[in-house]
Steps between C-alpha positions, in 0.01 A plus 500: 500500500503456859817497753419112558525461110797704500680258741342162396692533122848529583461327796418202284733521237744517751408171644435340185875627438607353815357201389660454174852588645468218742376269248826559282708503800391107565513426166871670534567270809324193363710496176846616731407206691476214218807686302702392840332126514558451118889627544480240789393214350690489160855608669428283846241245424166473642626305789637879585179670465367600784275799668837629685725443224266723276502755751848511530608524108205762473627683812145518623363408838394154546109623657480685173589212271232265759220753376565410134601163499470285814659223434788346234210354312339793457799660338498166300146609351622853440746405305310201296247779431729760358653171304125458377453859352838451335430192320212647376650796342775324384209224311296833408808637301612161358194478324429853337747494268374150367304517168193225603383357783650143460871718487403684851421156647827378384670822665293536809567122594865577365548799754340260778818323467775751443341642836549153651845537397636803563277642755639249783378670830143619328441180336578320904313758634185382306565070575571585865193720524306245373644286784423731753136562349437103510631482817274772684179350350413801256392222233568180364775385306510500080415854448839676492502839687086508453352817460854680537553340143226704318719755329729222368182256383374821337753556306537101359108537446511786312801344243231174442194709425722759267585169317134428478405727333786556258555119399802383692357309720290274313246273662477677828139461652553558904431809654870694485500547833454162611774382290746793611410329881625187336808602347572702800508193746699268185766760454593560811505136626715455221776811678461376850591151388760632269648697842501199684173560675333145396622244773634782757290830552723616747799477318736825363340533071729454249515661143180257366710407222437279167144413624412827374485533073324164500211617731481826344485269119223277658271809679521672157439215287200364742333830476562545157307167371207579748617172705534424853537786643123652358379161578637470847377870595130447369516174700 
C-alpha cells in the first residue's frame, strides 16, 4: 500500500462521517423546527404561525429557521406531511389485526375518521395544505393531497385486493388501486364537509361529526357489492 492509499481511506471515512453527522443534525433541526410550529398552531392557532414566532418558541435564529422553511406555508406543508405519514400508520395498524380484507376496509376507512376527529391540527394541516397546493398551481383540484397521498391509497388498496382474494369483497372487478384512488377522494370529501369545509374553505374545521358512520356504511357497502365505486374507477 502506498502513502497516498494510506491517506485516501481515513480521509474518506472521515468525510463520509462528516457527512452523515450533518445530515442528522438537519434532520435534528428540521424536526426541532416543526415540533415548535405544531406546539404553535394547536395552542395559538394558525393565524399565530409564523416564521418568527417558530423561531422564537424554538429559541433558534430566525436565518436558520429561513433555510428550512421560508415561509408560513412552508411550515404548513411540513406539518401536513408529517400528518400524512401518521395517518398512514395509524390506517396500516387499524387493519392488521382485522381477519379479511372487507374488515380492514371497514377499519382503515374507520381510522380515516377517528383521525378526522381527534387529530384536529394534523387533520387542518392536510385541508389547508391542499389549499395552499391549489392555490400555487402544483395541480388541479379533485385529487386530494396527489402524490403525497400514496402511502394512505396504499394502504385502502391493499384492504380491497386482500378481500379479493379471500371472498369479502364479492363482485369487485376494477383494478384495486384505481378504486383505493376513488375511495380516497369520497372519504375525505365526506371529512372536509363534515368539518365545515364544503361552502367555506377558509373557515376554522370542526369535529366532522354525524356525517361520518353513514359514509363509512355506504364506502363499505359500495365496495362490497362490486358497485359504483369499481364501476366509476374503470370508467
Amino acid at each position: 500500500m502506498t502513502p497516498d492509499e494510506n491517506l485516501i481511506g481515513p480521509v474518506s471515512l472521515r468525510e463520509r462521517d462528516l457527512i452523515e453527522r450533518r445530515a442528522e443534525e438537519r434532520m435534528r433541526r428540521r424536526t426541532e423546527i416543526l415540533n415548535a410550529a405544531e406546539h404553535i398552531a394547536t395552542a395559538r392557532g394558525w393565524d399565530a404561525l409564523t416564521v418568527v414566532s417558530v423561531a422564537r418558541h424554538a429559541r433558534l435564529s430566525r436565518a436558520l429557521v429561513y433555510l428550512y422553511f421560508r415561509t408560513k406555508g412552508d411550515l404548513l406543508l411540513g406539518i401536513r406531511d408529517r400528518a400524512v405519514e401518521l395517518l398512514a400508520r395509524q390506517m396500516s395498524a387499524a387493519a392488521a389485526g382485522e381477519p379479511n380484507g372487507c374488515a380492514q376496509l371497514r377499519a382503515v376507512i374507520g381510522a380515516s375518521a377517528r383521525f378526522a376527529e381527534a387529530q384536529g391540527v394534523h387533520f387542518e394541516s392536510l385541508v389547508r395544505g391542499e389549499i395552499l397546493s391549489l392555490e400555487r398551481g402544483g395541480r388541479s383540484g379533485g385529487d386530494f393531497l396527489g402524490s403525497k397521498s400514496e402511502p394512505c391509497r396504499r394502504v385502502i388498496a391493499r384492504a380491497i385486493a386482500n378481500g379479493v382474494v379471500d371472498g369479502s369483497l364479492q363482485g369487485v372487478t376494477g383494478d384495486p388501486k384505481m378504486i383505493a384512488a376513488v375511495l380516497w377522494r369520497f372519504t375525505y370529501g365526506v371529512l372536509q364537509l363534515g368539518a365545515g369545509r364544503g361552502s367555506s374553505p377558509r373557515r376554522a374545521a370542526t369535529s366532522p361529526g354525524p356525517l361520518l358512520e353513514p359514509a363509512i356504511e355506504l364506502i363499505v357497502n359500495a365496495v362490497a357489492c362490486g358497485r359504483a365505486v369499481a364501476s366509476t374507477a374503470a370508467g
